[in-house]
N, C-alpha and C positions, 0 to 999 in steps of 0.2 A: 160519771157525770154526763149529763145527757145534754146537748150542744144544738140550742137550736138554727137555724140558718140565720136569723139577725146576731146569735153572738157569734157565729163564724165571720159575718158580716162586718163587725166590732173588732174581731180580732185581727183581720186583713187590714182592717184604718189604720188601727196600731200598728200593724207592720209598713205600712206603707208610711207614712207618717216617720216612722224612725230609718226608713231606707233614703226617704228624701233629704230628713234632718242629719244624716250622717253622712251621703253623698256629693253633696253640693251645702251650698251659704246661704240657701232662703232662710229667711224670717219666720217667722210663726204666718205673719199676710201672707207671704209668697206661698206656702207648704197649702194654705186656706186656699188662697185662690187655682190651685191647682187640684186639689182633691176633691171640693166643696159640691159642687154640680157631681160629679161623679156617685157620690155617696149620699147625697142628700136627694137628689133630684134624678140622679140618668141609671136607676138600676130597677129592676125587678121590686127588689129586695129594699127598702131605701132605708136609713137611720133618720131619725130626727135631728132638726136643726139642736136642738139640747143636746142629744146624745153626740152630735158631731162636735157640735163647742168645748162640752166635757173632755173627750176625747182626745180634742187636739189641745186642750191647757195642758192634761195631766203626761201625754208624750212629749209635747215640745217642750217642760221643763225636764224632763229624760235627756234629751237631744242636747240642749242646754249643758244641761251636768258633763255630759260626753262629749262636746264640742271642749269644755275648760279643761279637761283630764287630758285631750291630744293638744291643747294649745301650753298647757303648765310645766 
């Protein structure tokens, strides 16, 4: 599979995104408000505002599931 630099780009948000979500107690806002300009607006490389929203629904309910599995 051939990896272009915006899905290596994708696949950093997702990491990054689930290092926060599983690091500290931000919210889905707070994880937003700290990644958002990063990835959307302050890189070479940027994702779209779509691709960033998608992105962080489909990790932070990840984050979510594994915040209830260390609190159950």
């Amino acid at each position: 599979m051939d990896l272009t630099m915006k899905d290596l780009r994708l696949h950093t948000l997702r990491g990054d995104i689930q290092q926060i979500g599983m690091e500290s107690d931000y919210n889905k806002r707070g994880i937003r408000k700290i990644l958002e300009q990063r990835y959307v607006c302050g890189t070479d490389i940027p994702v779209t505002q779509e691709e960033f929203d998608s992105t962080l629904n489909e990790e932070y309910i990840k984050v979510e599931a594994w915040r209830a599995r260390q609190n159950g």
